[in-house]
Backbone as CSV, one residue per row, in Angstrom:
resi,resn,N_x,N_y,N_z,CA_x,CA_y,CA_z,C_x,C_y,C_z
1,UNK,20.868,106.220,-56.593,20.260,104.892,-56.628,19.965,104.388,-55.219
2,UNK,21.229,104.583,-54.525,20.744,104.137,-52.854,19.163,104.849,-52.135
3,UNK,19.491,106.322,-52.519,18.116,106.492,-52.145,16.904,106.530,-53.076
4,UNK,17.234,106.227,-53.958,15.500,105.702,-54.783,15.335,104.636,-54.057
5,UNK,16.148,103.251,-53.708,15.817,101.781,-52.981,15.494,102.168,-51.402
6,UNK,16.508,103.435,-50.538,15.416,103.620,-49.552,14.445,104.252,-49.053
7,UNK,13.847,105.272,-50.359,12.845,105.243,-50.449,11.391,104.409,-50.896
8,UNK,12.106,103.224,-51.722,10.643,102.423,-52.198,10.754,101.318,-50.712
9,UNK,12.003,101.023,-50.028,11.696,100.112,-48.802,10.759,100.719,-47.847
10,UNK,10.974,102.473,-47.647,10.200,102.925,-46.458,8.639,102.700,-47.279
11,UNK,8.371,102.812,-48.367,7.046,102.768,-49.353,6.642,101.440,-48.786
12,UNK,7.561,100.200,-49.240,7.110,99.053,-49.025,6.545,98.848,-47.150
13,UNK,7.097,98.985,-46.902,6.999,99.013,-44.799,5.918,99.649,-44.728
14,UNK,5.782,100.920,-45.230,3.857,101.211,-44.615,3.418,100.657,-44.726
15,UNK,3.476,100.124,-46.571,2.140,99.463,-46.912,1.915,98.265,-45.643
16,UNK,2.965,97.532,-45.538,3.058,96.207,-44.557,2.323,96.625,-43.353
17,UNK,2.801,97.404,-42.491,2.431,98.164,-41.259,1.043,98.929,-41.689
18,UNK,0.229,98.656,-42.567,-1.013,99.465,-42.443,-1.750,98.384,-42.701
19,UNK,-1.239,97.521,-43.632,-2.466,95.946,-44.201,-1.748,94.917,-42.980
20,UNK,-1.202,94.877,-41.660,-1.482,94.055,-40.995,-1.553,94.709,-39.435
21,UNK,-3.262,94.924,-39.434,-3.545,95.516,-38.572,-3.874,94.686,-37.106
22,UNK,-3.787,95.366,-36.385,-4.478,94.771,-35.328,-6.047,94.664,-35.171
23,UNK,-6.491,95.667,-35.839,-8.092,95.581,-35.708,-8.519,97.005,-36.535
24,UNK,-10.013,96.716,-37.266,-10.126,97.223,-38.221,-11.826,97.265,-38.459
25,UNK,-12.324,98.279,-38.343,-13.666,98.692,-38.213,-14.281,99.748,-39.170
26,UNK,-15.109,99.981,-39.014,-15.778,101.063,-39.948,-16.219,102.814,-39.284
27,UNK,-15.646,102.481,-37.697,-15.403,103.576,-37.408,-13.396,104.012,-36.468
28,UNK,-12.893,102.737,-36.755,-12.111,103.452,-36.410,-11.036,102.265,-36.937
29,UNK,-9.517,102.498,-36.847,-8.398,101.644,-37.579,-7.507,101.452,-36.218
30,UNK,-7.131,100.097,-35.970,-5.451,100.329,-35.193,-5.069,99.631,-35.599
31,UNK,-3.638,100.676,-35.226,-2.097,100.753,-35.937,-1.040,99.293,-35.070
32,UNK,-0.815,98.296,-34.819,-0.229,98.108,-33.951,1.884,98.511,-34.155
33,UNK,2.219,98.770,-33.371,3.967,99.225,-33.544,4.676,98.206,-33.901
34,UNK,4.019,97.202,-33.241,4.842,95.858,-33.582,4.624,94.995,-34.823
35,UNK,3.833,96.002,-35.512,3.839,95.189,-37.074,4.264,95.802,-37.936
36,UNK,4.724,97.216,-37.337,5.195,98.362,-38.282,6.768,97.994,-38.304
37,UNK,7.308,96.871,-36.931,8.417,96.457,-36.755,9.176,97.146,-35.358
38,UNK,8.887,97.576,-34.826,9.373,98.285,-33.531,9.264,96.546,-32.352
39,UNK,10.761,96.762,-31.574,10.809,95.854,-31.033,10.850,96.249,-29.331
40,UNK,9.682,95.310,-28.533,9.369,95.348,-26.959,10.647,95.292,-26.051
41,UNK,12.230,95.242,-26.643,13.130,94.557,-26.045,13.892,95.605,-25.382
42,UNK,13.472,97.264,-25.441,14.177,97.342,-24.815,16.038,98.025,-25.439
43,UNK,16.194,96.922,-26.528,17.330,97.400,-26.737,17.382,97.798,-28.354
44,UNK,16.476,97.330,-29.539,16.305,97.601,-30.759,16.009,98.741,-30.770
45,UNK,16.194,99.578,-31.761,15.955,101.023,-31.631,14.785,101.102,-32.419
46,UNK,13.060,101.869,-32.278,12.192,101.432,-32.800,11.659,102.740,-33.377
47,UNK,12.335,103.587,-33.312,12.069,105.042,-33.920,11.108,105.481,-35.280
48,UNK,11.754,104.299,-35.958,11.154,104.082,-37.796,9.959,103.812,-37.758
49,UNK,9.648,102.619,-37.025,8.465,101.816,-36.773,7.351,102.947,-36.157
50,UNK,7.466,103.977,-34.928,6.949,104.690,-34.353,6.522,105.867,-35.462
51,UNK,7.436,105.903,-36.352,7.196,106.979,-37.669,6.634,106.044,-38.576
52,UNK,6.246,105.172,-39.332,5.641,104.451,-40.132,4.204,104.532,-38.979
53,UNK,3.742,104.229,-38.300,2.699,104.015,-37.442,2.217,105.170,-37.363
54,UNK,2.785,106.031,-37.296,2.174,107.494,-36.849,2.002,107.802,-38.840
55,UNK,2.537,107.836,-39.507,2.346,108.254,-41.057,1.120,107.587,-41.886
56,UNK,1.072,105.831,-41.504,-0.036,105.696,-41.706,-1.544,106.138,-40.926
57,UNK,-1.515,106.181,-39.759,-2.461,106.786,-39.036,-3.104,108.117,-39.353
58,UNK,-2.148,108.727,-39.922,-2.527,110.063,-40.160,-2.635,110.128,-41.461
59,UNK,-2.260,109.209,-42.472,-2.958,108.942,-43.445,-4.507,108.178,-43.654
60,UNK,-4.570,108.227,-42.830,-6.038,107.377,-42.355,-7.524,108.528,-42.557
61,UNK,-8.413,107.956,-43.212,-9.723,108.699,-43.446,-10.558,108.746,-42.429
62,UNK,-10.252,107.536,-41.219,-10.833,107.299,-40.405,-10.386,107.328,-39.204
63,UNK,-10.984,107.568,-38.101,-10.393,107.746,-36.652,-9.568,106.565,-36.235
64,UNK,-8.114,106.737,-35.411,-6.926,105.671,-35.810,-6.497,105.656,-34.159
65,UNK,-6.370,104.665,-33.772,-5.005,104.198,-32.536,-3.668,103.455,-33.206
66,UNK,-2.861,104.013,-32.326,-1.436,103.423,-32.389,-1.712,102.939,-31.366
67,UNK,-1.707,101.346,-31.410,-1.106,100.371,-30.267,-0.321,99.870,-30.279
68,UNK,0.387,100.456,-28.655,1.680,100.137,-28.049,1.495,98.931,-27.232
69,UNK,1.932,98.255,-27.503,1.886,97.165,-26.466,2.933,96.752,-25.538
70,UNK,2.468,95.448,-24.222,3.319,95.914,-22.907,5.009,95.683,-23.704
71,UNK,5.949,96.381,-23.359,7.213,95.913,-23.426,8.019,97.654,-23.298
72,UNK,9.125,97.326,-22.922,10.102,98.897,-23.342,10.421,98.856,-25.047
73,UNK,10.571,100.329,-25.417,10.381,100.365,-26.720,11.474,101.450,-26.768
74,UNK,12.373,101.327,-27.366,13.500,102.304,-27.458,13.628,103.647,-28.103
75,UNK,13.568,104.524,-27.918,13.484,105.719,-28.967,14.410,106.939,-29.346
76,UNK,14.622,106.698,-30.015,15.483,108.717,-30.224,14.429,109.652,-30.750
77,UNK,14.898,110.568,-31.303,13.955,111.928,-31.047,13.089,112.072,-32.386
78,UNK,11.851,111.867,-32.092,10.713,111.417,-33.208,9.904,113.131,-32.953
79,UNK,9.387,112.909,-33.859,8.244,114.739,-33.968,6.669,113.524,-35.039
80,UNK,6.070,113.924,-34.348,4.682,113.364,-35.308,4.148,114.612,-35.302
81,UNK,4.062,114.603,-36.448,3.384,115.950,-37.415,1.889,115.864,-37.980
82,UNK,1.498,116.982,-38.140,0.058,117.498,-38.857,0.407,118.133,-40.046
83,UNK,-0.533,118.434,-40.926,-2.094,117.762,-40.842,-2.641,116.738,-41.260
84,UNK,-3.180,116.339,-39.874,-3.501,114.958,-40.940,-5.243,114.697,-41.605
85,UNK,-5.326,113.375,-42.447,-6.559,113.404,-42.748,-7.515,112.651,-41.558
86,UNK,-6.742,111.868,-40.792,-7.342,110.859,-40.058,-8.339,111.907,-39.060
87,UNK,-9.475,111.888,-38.388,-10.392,112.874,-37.932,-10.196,113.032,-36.318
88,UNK,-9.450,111.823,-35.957,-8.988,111.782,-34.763,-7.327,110.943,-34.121
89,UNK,-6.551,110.782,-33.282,-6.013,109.748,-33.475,-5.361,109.865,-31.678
90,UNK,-5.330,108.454,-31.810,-5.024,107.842,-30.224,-3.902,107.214,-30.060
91,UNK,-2.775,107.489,-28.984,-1.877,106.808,-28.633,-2.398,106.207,-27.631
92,UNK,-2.592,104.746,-27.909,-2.690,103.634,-26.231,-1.916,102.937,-26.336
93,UNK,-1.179,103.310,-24.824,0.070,103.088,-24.457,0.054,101.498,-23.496
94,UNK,0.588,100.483,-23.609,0.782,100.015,-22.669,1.737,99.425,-22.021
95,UNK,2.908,99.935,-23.212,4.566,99.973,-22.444,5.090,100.885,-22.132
96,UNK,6.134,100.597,-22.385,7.475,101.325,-21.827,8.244,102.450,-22.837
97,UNK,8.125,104.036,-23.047,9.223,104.116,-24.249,10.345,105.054,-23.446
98,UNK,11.411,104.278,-24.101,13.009,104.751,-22.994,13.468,104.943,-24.443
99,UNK,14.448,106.036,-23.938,15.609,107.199,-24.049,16.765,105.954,-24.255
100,UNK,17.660,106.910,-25.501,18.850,106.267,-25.552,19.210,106.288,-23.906
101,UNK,20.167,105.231,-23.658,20.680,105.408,-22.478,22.240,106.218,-22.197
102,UNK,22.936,106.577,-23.460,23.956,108.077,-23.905,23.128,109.204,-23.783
103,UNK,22.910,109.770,-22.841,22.182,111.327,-22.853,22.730,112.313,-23.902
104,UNK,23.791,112.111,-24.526,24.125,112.959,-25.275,23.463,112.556,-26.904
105,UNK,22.988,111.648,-26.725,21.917,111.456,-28.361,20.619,111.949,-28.381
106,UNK,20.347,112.116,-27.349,18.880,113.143,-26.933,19.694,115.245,-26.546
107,UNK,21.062,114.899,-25.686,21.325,116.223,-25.437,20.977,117.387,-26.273
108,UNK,21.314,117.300,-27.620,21.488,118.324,-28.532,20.216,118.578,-29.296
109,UNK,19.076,117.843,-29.109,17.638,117.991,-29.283,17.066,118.533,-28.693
110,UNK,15.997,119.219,-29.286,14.990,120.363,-28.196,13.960,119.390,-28.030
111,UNK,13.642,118.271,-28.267,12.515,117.881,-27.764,12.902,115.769,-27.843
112,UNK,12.175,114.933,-27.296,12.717,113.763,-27.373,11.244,113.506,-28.035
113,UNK,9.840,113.556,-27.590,9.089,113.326,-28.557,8.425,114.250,-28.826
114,UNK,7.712,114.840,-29.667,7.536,115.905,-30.173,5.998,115.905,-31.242
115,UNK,4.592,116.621,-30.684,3.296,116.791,-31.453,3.336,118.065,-31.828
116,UNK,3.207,117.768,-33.318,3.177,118.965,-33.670,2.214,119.829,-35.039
117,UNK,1.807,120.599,-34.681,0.488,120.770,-35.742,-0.456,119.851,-36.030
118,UNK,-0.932,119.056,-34.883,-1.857,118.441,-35.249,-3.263,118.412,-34.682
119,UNK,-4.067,118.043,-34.269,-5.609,118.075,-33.452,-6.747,116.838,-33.737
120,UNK,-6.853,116.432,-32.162,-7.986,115.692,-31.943,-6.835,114.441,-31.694
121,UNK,-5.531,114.471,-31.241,-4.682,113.554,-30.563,-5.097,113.352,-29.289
122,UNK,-4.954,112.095,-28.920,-5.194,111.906,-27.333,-3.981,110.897,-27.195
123,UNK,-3.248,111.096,-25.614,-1.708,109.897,-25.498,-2.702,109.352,-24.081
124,UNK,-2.649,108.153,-24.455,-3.320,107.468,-23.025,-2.573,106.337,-22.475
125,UNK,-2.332,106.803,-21.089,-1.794,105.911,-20.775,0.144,105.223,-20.909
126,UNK,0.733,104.243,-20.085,1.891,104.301,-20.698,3.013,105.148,-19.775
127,UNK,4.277,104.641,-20.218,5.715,105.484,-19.052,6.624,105.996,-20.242
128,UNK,7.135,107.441,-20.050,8.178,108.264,-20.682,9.119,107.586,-20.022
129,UNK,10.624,107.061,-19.853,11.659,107.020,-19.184,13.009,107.554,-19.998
130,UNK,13.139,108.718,-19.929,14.100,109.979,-20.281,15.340,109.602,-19.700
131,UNK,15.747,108.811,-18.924,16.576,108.344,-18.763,17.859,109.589,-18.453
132,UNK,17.022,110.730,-17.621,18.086,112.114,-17.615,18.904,112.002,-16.431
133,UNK,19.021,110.794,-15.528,20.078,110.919,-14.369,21.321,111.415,-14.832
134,UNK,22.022,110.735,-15.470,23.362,110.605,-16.136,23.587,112.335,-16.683
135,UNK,22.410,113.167,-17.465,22.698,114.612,-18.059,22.407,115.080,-16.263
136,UNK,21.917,115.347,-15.856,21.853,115.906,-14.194,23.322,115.786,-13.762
137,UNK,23.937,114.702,-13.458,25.150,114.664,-13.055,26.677,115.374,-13.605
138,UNK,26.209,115.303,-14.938,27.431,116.201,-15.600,26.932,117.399,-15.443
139,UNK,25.760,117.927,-15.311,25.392,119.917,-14.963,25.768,120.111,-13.942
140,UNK,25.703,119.181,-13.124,25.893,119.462,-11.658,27.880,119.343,-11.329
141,UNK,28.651,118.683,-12.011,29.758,118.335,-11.827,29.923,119.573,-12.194
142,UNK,31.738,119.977,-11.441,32.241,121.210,-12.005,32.827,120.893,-12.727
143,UNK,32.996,122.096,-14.008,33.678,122.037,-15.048,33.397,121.462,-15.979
144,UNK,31.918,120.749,-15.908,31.183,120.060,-17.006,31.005,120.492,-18.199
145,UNK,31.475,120.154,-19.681,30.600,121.133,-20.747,29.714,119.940,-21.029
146,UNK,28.547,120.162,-20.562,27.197,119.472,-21.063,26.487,120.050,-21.951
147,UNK,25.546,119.273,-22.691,24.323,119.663,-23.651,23.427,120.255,-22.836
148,UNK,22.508,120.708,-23.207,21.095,121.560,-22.678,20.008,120.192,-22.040
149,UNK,19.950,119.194,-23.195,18.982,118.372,-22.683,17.481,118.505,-23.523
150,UNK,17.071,117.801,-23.323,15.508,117.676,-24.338,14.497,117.336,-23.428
151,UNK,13.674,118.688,-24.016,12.063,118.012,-23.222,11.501,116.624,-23.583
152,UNK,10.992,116.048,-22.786,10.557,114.784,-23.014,9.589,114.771,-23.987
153,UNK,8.224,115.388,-23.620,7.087,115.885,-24.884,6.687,117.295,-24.427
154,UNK,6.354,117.560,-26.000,6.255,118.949,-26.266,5.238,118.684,-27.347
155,UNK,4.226,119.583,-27.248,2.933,119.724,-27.697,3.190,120.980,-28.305
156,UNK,3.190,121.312,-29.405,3.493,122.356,-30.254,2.199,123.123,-31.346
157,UNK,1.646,124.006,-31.053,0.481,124.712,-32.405,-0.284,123.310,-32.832
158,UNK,-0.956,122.898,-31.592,-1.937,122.135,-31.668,-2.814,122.064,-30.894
159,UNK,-4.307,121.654,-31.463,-5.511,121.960,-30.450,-5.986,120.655,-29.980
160,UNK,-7.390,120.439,-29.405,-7.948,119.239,-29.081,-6.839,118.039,-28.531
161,UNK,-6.101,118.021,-27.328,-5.672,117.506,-27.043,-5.348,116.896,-25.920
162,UNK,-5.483,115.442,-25.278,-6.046,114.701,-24.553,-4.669,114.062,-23.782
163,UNK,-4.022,114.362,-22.616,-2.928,113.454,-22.045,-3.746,112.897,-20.753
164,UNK,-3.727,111.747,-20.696,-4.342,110.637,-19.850,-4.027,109.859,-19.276
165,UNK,-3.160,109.818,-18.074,-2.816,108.680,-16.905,-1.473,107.970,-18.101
166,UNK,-0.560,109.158,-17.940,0.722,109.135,-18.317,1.852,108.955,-17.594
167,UNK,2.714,108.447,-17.177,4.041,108.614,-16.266,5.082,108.860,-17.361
168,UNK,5.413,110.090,-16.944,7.041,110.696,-17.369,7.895,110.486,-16.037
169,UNK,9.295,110.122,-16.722,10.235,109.506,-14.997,11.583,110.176,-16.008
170,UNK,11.956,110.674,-15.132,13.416,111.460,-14.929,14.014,112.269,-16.639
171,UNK,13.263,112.949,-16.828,13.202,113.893,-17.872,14.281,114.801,-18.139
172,UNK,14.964,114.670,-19.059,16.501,115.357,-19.468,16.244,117.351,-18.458
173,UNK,15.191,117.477,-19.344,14.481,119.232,-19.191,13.565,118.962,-18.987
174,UNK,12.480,119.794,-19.088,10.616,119.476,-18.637,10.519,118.309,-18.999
175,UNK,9.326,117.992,-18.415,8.612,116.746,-18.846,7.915,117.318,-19.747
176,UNK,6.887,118.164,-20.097,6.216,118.166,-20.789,5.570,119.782,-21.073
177,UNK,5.762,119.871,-22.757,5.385,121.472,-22.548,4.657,121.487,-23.559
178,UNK,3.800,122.548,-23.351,2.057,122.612,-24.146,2.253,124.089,-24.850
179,UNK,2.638,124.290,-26.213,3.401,125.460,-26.562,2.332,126.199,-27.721
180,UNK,1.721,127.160,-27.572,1.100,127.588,-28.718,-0.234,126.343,-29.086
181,UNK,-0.748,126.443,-28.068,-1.979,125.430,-28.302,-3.401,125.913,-27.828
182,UNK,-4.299,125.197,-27.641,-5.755,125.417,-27.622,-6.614,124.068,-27.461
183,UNK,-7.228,124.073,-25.904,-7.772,123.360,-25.837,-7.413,121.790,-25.630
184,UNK,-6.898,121.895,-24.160,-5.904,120.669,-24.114,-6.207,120.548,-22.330
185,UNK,-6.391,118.716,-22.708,-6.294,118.131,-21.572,-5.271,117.457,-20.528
186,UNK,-5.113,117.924,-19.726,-4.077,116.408,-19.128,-4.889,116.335,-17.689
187,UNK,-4.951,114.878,-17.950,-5.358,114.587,-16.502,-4.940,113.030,-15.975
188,UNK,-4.723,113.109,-14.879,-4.293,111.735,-14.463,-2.415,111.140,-14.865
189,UNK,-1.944,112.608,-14.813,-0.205,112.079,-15.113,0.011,112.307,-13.968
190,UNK,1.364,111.317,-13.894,2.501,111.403,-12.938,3.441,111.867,-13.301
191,UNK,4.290,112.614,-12.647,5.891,113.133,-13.513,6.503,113.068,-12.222
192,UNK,7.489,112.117,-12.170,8.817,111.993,-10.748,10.120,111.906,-11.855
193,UNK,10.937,112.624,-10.883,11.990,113.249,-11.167,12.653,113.530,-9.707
194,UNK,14.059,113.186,-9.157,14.929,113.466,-7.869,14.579,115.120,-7.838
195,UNK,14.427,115.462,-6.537,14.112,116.679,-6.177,15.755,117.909,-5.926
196,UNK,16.889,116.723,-6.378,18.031,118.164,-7.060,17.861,118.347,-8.052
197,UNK,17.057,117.478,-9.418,17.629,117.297,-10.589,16.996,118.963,-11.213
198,UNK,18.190,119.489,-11.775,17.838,120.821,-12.647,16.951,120.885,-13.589
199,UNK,16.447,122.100,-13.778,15.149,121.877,-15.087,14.351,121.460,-15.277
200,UNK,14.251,120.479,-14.449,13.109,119.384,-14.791,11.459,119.629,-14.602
201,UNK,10.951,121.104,-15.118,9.742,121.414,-14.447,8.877,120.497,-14.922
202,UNK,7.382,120.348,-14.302,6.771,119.242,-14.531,6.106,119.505,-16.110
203,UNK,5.045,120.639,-15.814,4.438,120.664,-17.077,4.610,122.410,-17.202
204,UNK,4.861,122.570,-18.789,5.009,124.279,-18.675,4.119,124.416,-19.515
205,UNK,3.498,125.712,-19.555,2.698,126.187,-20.536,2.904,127.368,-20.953
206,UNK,2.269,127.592,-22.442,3.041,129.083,-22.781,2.194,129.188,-24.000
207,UNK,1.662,130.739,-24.059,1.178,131.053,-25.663,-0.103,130.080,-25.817
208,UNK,-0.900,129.582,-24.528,-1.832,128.653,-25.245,-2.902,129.190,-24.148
209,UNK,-4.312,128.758,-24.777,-5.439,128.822,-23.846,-6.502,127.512,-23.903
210,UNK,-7.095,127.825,-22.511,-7.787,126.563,-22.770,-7.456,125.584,-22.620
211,UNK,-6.404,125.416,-21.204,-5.295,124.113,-20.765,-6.113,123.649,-18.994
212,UNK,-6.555,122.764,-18.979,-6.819,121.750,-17.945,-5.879,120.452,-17.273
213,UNK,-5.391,121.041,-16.102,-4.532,120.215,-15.573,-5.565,119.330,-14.189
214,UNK,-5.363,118.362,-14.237,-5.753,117.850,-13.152,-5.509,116.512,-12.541
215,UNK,-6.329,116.317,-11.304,-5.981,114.758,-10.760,-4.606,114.886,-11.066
216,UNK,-3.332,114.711,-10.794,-2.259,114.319,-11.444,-1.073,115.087,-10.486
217,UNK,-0.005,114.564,-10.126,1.253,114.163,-8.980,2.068,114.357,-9.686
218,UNK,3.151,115.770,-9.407,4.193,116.157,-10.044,5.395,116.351,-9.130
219,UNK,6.354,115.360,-9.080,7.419,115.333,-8.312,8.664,115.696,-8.759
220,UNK,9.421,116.710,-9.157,10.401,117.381,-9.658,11.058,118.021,-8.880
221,UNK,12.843,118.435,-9.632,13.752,119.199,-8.956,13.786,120.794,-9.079
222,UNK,12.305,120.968,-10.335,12.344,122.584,-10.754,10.126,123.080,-10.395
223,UNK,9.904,123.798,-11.046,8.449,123.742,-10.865,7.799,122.838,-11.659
224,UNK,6.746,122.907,-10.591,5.689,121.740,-10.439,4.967,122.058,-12.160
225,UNK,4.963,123.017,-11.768,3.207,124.020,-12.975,4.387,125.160,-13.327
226,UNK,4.978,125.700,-14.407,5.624,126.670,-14.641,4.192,127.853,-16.070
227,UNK,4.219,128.882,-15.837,3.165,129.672,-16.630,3.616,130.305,-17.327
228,UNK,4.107,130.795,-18.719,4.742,131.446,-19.292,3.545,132.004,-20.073
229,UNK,4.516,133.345,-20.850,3.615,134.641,-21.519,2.588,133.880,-22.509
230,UNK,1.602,135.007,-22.485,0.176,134.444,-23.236,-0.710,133.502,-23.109
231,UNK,-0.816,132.868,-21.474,-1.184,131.766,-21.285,-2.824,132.147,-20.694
232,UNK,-3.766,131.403,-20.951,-5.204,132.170,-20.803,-6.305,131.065,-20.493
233,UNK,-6.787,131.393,-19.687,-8.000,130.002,-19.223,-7.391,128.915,-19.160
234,UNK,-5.849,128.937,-17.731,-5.759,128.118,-17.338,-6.203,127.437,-15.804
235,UNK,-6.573,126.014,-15.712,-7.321,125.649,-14.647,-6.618,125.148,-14.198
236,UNK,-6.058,124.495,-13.198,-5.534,123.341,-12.355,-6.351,122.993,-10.975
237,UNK,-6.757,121.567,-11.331,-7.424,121.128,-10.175,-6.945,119.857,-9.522
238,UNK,-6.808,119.721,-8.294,-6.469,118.184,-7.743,-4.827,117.677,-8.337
239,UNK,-4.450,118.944,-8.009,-2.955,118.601,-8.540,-2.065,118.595,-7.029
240,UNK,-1.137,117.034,-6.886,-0.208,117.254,-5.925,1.000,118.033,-6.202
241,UNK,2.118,118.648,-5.766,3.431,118.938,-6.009,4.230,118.782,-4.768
242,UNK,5.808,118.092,-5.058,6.499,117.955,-3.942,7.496,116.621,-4.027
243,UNK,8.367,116.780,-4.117,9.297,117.685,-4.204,9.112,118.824,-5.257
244,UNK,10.122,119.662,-5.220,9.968,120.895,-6.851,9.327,122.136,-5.743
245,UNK,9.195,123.201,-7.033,8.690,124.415,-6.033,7.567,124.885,-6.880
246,UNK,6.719,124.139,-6.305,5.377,124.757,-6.787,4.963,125.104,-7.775
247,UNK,3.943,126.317,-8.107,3.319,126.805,-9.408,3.960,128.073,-9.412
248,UNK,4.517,128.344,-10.767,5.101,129.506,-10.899,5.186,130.319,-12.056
249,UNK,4.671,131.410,-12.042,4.565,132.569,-13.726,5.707,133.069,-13.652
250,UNK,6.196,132.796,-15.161,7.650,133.124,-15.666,7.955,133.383,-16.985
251,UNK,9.064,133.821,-17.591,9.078,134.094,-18.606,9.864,132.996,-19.271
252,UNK,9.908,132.495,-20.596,10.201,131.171,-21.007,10.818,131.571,-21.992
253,UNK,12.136,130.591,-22.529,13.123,130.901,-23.209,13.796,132.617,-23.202
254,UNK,13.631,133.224,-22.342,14.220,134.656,-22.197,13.310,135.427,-22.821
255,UNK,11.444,135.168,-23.198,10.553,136.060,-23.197,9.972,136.669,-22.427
256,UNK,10.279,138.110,-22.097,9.302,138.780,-20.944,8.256,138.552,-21.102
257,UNK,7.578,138.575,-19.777,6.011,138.297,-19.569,5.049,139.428,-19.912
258,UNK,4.071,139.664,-20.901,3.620,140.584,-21.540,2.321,140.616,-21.620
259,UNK,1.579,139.535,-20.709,-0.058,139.165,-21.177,-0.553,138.648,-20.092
260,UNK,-1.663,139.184,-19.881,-2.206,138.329,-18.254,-2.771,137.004,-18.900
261,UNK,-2.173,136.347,-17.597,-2.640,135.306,-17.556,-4.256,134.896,-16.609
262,UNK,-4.967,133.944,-17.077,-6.404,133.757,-16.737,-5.851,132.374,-15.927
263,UNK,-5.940,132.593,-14.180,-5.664,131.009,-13.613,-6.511,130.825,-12.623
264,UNK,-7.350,129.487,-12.633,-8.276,129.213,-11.598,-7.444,127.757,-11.043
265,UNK,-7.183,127.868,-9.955,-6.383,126.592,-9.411,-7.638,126.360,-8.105
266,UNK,-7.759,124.973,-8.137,-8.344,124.597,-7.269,-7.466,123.690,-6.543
267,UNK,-7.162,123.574,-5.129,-5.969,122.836,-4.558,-6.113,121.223,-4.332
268,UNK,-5.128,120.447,-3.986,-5.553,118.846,-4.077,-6.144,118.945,-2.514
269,UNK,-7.470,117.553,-2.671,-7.511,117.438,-1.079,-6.937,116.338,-0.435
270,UNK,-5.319,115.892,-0.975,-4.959,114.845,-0.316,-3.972,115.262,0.363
């Protein structure tokens, strides 16, 4: 009985979060978070709301934004999934989304937000704050038994995809990894991270082709650009790095490297 009632409440909450929109057209729908119930404060945990927003969106016939608006928005470890019907869909960002501030509620997760099987996503705009000082310090202490830590975002067996003048700040593990994909943009991110902090490579790629990095300042304690097996028509242009060590081909999760990689790097001129 408990869960027949919380299932017809999560029923009832879309509907709410989809009929009070922020704006509503004939070519495209937005979602706003804050009607789905997700709170700017910072300290409410808005996880549900971020999954109701993303469920109706992608229930959508029509091309959809999730609008974030300015405030910190609290999160634990969300995955937005494919396939959807919606033909396109947009994250515009214009707050804040922070990490429990217990690293160990993100520790034991492989990913903190997580795209997955989906295409024709674009994240614009907006700050990751991973909040990974606190997991850095126990790896680094002796005698620590720490968690592994969670990538911040991870782009998973998905194509057409657009990251746009993003800031990721102090990321448990990578900031951001592009895994089994096709056809993916990032341009215009920042990723800072303390130049001891472990793991923290900026952006990794692996198993995907057709990845464009550019314009975009990667300040980390591990690599800047990490390249793992099967990676093909990758570009990087106008990319800073520093702190961190540079661009580097490697093998990822303990897979030998087995496939040439295709890399045209063009260097920053600043």
């Amino acid at each position: 009985m408990d869960k027949f009632f919380s299932t017809l409440l999560y029923a009832f909450l879309l509907v709410l979060c989809t009929n009070n929109l922020l704006h509503s057209s004939a070519t495209s729908t937005i979602y706003n978070v804050l009607r789905c119930g997700a709170k700017g404060n910072g300290i409410t945990d808005s996880t549900q709301a971020f999954a109701k927003a993303w469920a109706a969106a992608c229930a959508s016939n029509e091309s959809a934004t999730i609008y974030v608006p300015k405030g910190r928005y609290l999160l634990g470890s969300v995955a937005f999934r494919g396939e959807c019907k919606s033909p396109s869909i947009t994250f515009l960002i214009n707050g804040t989304l922070v990490a429990p501030t217990d690293y160990r509620v993100l520790g034991q997760a492989n990913n903190w937000l997580s795209f997955e099987g989906v295409s024709h996503v674009s994240i614009i705009g907006g700050a990751l704050d991973a909040k990974g000082t606190s997991l850095w310090a126990c790896k680094t202490a002796a005698g620590s038994n720490c968690p592994n830590g969670a990538t911040t975002l991870s782009i998973t067996k998905s194509n057409n995809i657009r990251i746009n003048g993003l800031l990721s700040l102090n990321s448990q593990m990578y900031h951001i990894v592009i895994n089994r994909c096709q056809d993916v943009l990032v341009e215009g991110a920042k990723i800072i991270a303390a130049g001891d902090s472990p793991n923290t490579d900026g952006i990794h790629v692996q198993q995907s082709r057709n990845v464009i990095i550019k314009s975009s300042s990667i300040k980390t304690g591990d690599d800047c650009i990490s390249i793992g097996p099967g990676t093909n028509n990758l570009w990087i242009e106008r990319v800073t790095c520093g702190p961190g060590h540079g661009i580097s081909q490697q093998a990822f999760y303990g897979t030998k490297m087995s496939q040439h990689t295709d890399l045209i790097l063009i260097p920053s001129t600043n």
